[in-house]
C-alpha positions as CSV (number, residue, x, y, z in Angstrom):
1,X,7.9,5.4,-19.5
2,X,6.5,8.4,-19.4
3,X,5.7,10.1,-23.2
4,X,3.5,13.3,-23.8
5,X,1.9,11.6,-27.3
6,X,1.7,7.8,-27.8
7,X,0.3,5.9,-30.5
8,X,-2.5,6.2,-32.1
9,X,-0.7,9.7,-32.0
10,X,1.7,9.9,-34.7
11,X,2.8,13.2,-35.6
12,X,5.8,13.0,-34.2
13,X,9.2,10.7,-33.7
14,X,9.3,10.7,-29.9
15,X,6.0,8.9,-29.5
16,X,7.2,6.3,-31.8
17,X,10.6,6.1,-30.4
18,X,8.8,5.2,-27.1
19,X,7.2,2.6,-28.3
20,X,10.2,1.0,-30.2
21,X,12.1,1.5,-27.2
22,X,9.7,-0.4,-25.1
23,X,9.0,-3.4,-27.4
24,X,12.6,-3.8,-27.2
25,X,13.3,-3.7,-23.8
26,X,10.7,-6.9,-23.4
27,X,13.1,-9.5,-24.4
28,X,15.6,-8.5,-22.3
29,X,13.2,-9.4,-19.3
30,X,12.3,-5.5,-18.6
31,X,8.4,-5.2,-18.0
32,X,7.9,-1.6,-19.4
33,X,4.6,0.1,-19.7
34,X,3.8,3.8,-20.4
35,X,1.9,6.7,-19.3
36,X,0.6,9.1,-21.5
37,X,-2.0,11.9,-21.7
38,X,-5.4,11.2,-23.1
39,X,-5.3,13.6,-26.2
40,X,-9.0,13.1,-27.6
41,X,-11.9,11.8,-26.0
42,X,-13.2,8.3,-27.0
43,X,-9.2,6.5,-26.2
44,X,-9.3,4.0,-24.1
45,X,-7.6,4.7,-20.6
46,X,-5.9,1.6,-20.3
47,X,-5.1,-0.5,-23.5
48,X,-2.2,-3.0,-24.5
49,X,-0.5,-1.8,-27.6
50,X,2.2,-4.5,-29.2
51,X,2.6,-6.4,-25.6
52,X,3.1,-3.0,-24.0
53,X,0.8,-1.7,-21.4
54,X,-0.3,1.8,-21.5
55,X,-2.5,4.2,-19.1
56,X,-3.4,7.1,-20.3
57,X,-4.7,10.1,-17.8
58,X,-6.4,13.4,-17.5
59,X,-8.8,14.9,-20.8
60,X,-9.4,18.4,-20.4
61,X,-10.1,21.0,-22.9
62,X,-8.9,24.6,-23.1
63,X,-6.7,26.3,-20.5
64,X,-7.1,23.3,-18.6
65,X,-5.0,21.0,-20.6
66,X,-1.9,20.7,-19.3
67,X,-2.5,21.1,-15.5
68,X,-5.1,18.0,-15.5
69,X,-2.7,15.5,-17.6
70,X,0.3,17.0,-15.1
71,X,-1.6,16.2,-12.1
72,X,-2.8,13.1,-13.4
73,X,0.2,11.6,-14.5
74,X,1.8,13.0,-11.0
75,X,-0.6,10.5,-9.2
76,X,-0.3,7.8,-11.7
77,X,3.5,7.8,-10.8
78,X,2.7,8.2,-7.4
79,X,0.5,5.3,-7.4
80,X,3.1,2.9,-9.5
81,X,6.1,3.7,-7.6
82,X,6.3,0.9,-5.3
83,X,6.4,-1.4,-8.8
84,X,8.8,1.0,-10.8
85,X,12.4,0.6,-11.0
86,X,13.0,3.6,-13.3
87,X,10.8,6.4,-14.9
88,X,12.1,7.1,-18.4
89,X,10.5,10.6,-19.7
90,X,10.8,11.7,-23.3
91,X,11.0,15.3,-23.9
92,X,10.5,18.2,-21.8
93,X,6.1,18.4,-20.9
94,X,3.9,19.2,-18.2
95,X,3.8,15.2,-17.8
96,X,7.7,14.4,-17.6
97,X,7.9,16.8,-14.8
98,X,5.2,16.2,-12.7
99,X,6.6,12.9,-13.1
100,X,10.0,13.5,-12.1
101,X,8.7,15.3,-9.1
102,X,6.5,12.1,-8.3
103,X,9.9,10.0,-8.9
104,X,12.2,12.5,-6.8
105,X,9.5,11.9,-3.6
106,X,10.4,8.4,-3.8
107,X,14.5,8.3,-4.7
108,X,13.2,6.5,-7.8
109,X,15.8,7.1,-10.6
110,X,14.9,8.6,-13.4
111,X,15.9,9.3,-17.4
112,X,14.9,12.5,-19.1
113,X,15.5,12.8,-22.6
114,X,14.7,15.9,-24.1
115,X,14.1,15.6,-28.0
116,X,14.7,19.3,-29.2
117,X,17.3,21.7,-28.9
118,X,18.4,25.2,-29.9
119,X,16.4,28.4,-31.1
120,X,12.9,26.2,-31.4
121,X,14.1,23.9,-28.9
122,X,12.3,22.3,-25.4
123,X,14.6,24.5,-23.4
124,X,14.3,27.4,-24.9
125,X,10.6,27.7,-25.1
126,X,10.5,26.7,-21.7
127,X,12.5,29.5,-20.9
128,X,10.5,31.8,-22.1
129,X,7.4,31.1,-19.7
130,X,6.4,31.6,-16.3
131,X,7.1,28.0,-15.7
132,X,10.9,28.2,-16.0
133,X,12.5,28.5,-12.4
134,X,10.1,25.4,-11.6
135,X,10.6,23.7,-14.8
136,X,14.7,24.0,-14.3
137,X,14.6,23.0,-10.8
138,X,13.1,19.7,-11.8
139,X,15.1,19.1,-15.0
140,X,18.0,19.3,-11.9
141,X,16.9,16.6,-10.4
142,X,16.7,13.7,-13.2
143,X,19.5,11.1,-12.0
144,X,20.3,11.0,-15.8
145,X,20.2,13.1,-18.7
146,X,20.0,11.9,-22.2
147,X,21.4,14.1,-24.6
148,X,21.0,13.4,-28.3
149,X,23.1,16.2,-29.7
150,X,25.7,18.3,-27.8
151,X,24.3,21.5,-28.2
152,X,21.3,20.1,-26.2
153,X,24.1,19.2,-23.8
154,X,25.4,22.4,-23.4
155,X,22.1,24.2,-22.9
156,X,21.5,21.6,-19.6
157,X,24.6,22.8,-18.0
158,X,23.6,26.2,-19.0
159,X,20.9,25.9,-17.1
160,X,22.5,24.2,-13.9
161,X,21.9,20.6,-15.2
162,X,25.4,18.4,-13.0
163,X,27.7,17.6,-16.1
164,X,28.1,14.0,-14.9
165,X,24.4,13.6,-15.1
166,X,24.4,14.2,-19.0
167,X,24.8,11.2,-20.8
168,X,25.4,11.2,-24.4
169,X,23.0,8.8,-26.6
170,X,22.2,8.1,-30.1
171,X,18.8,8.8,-31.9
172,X,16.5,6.2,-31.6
173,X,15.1,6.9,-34.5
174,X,15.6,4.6,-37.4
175,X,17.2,7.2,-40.0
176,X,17.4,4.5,-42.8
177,X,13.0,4.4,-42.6
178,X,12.4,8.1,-41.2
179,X,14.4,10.8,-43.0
180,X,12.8,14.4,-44.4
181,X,12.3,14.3,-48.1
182,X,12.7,17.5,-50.4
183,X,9.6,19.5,-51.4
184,X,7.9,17.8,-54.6
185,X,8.7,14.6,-52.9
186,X,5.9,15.7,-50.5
């Protein structure tokens, strides 16, 4: 699994829905483990975290942020492939697509679920840098799609995402424990 944040991280749901996801998958008889970037010095690279092992990679500061944790996690996949039956990414990072162009050297399938769609959505910010035409190309060549909501599913074949590659799934999110609360609740 591939996830841009990871716990101790916890600002946000994806990182938390990875970890759910993962615990999960154990008692079916799925050995996951997760790659993630190293966010702040002082993490451990390699740590167990409720029975599931994690590797975290590349700690740069400034300008060279992303590029080291994309490269890193690129060879991490690289390095893992032979033992990997499927690389889940969540969201749309630097990460999940060097890791999808890790996977796609190696025909290993893959899941991409972006998180976020519409006007402040993963696809449209991404359209708006110089990274797009790469960043589309790769999103083309996830064997499956996740799409939470269909207006994310719509943007994907917008951008030349196969229809048949989309898949429609439900928020893993638990909206009975996490749900936004009005302002003097806060």
């Amino acid at each position: 699994m591939i996830s841009q944040r990871f716990p101790p991280h916890r600002l946000a749901g994806a990182e938390l829905q990875a970890l759910e996801l993962a615990k999960s998958l154990r008692p079916l008889g799925v050995e996951p483990s997760v790659i993630t970037t190293m966010f702040r010095r002082g993490l451990p690279s390699a740590e167990v975290i409720d029975g599931i092992p994690v590797h975290r990679v590349g700690f740069a500061a400034g300008p060279a942020l992303k590029i080291v944790q994309a490269l890193s996690t690129a060879i991490r996949v690289w390095a893992e492939h032979q033992k990997t039956d499927l690389i889940h990414c969540h969201c749309l990072s630097a990460a999940s697509f060097c890791a999808l162009y890790s996977a796609s050297r190696h025909q290993t399938p893959t899941l991409l679920v972006p998180s976020l769609g519409g006007s402040d959505g993963e696809l449209e910010k991404l359209r708006q840098s110089p990274f797009w035409p790469a960043a589309k190309r790769l999103t083309r060549t996830a064997t499956r799609v996740g799409v939470l909501d269909p207006a994310i599913g719509y943007e994907l074949a917008d951008a030349g995402v196969n229809e048949d590659r989309l898949v429609a799934i439900r928020n893993g999110v638990d909206l009975a424990n996490f749900y936004p609360i009005d302002g003097q609740a806060r």
